[in-house]
Each structure stands twice: as C-alpha cells, then as structure tokens.
N, C-alpha and C positions, 0 to 999 in steps of 0.2 A: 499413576494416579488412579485410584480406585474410584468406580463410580459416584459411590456417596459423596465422596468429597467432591465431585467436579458438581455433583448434585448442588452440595450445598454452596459451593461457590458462587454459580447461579443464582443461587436465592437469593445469596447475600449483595449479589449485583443488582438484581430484580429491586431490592431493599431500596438500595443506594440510590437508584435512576430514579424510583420514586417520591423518595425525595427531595432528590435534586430536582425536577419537574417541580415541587411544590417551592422551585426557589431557595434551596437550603443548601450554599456554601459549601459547608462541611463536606456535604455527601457528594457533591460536584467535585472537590478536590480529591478528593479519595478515589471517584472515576475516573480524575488526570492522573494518579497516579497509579492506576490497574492499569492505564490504556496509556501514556505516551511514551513507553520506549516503542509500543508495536507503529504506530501513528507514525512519528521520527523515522525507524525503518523503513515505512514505503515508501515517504519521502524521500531521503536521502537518496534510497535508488531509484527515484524518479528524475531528482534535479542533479543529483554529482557536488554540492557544495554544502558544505557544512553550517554554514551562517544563513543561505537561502533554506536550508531547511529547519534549521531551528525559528527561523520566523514563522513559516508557514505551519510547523506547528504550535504556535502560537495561538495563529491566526485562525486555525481549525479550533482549538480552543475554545475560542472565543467564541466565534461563531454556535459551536454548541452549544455554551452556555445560555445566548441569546435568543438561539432557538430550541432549547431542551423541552419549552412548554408545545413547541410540535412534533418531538418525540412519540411513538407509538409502538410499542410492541410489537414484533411479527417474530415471523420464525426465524428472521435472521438476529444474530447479536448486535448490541452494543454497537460496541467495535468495528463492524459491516458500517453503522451508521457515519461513523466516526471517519471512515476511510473514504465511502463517500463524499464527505465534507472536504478528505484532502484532494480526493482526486479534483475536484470541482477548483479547487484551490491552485492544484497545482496548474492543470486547462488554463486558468488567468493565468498564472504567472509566463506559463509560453505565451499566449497573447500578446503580451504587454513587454515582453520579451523576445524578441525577432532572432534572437542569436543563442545559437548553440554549443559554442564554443565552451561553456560551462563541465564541459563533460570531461573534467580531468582526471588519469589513473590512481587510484586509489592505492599506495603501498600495503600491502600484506606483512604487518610485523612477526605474529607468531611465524611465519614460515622463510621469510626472508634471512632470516640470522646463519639458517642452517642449507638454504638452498636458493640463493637469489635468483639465479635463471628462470627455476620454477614458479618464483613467486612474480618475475615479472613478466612470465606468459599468462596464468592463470588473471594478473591484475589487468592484461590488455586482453583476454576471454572476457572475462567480465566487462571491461567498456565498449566491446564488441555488443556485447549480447546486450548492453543498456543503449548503443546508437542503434541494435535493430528493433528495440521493443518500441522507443521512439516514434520509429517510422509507421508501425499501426496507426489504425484509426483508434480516437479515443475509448470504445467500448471493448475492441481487441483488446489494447492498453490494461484497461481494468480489468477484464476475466485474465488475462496472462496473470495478471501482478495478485490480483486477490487468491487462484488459484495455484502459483506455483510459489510465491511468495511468500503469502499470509496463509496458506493452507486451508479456503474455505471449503466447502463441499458446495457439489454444483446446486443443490438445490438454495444453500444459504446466497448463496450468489444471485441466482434465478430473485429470489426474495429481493434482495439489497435495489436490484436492477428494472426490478418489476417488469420482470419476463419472463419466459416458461425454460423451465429446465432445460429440455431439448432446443431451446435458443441459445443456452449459452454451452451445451456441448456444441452447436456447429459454430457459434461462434468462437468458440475454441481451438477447434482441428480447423479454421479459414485463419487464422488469428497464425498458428503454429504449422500451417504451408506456407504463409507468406514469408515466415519469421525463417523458417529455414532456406529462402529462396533469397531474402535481404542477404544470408550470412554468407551463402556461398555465394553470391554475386558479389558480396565486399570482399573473400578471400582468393576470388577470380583477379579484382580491381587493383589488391593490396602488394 
C-alpha cells in the first residue's frame, strides 16, 4: 500500500469519526464496518468462544456509539480506542466470570486436511500461549495483545494507555519474562 492511499484512508476515517461524533449513523456504521473484524480478533483470542465474543463485540459497539461524543483525536487510531473499549469489556467479563474453563482448542482447518499432527500441536501452542497471556496482569495483557497481535507501535500504545513510551517497552520485556517463565513452568508441569 502506497503512502498516499494509507494517507487518504486516514482522512477518510478522520471524515467518518467526525461525523459519527456529530451523531450520524451512517458514518458510525461504516466505522463498524472498517473496524470489527480487527475488534472480533482480539476478542476471540482473549475469551476462546465464539458466541462470548461476538457479544462482546457488540457490546464494545455500542458502548462506542454511546460514547463517540467523548471521542478525541490523539496520535493513536480509531481502533486503539476501540480496543480499549474491548479490553475493558473483556476485564468484566473475567470478573463476572470466575471460571476458565472457556479456553477450548481451536481446530486448524487449512492445515489439518493435510497434516493433522501438526495442526494439533500448533492448536494446543496456541492455547498454551492464550492460558499464559491470561496469567499477566491486565496492562501486560494489553501491550502483549496490542503489540504482537494488532501490531501497534509502541508509541500508539504509550498514547492509547496514557503512558510514556518507555513504560510500555518495560512493560513489555516484564510482561514477556514472565510469559516465557509461565510457559516453561507449564511445559515442566505438563
């Protein structure tokens, strides 16, 4: 993608938020439909179920909607704000949810046809690597998942978090000691 165009993407997003803030429908759905497959994806691999996440993006939805007139421009996107909203979302949902049993493997179809072994080590790596992202502390949680999932840059993060940059690199490398120290203590256990 060429700059210009990622430029004018921008703008035309910039457009939309605008007047979605002044209350305009139209331009709100058109920002659900830029932003909620990305939204959907952090969810799903935050909660492991397909139904609890399709509520929840919902529910983040909505909530946007609600609150679009406290919307403010910063240097992070959209989308930063949006994620926000889920993680805060998701935070209740564990609350109010004591049990974690939720965390069922997810089959890999493109690759299971041709190499089922593979695909069901790789789908029990991946519920590994989702029971240890878990066990952080919620702002670990969010720089892990914004950072290696949704691919922001530390400073859009810093932004999002309203913390300085160099907080969220160490909170990063403290986030991603523990996280390798959970994995092998589970593959010590396992």
């Amino acid at each position: 993608m060429t700059k210009g165009v990622s430029e004018r993407q921008t703008a035309d997003e910039i457009i939309l938020i605008d007047r979605a803030v002044g209350h305009d429908a139209d331009a709100f759905g058109q920002l659900y439909d830029m932003h909620v497959d990305r939204v959907y994806r952090y969810i799903i691999y935050r909660v492991g179920s397909e139904a609890d996440a399709e509520d929840l993006t919902q529910q983040v939805f909505l909530k946007a909607w609600q609150g679009i007139g406290r919307y403010r421009r910063r240097a992070s996107p959209f989308v930063a704000w949006l994620l926000t909203i889920s993680h805060n979302l998701v935070v209740d949902f564990y609350r109010t949810r004591k049990d974690r049993t939720y965390l069922e493997i997810e089959a890999l179809a493109g690759d299971a046809a041709y190499n089922p072994e593979r695909a069901a080590e790789a789908s029990l790596d991946q519920a590994r690597l989702r029971r240890g992202i878990l066990q952080l502390r919620g702002d670990e949680q969010q720089v892990v998942t914004m950072r290696f999932m949704e691919g922001f840059e530390y400073s859009e993060i810093a932004s999002e978090m309203n913390k300085k940059e160099g907080n969220i690199r160490v909170i990063l490398h403290r986030a991603l000691l523990k996280l390798r120290a959970i994995l092998e203590n589970e593959g010590v256990e396992s």
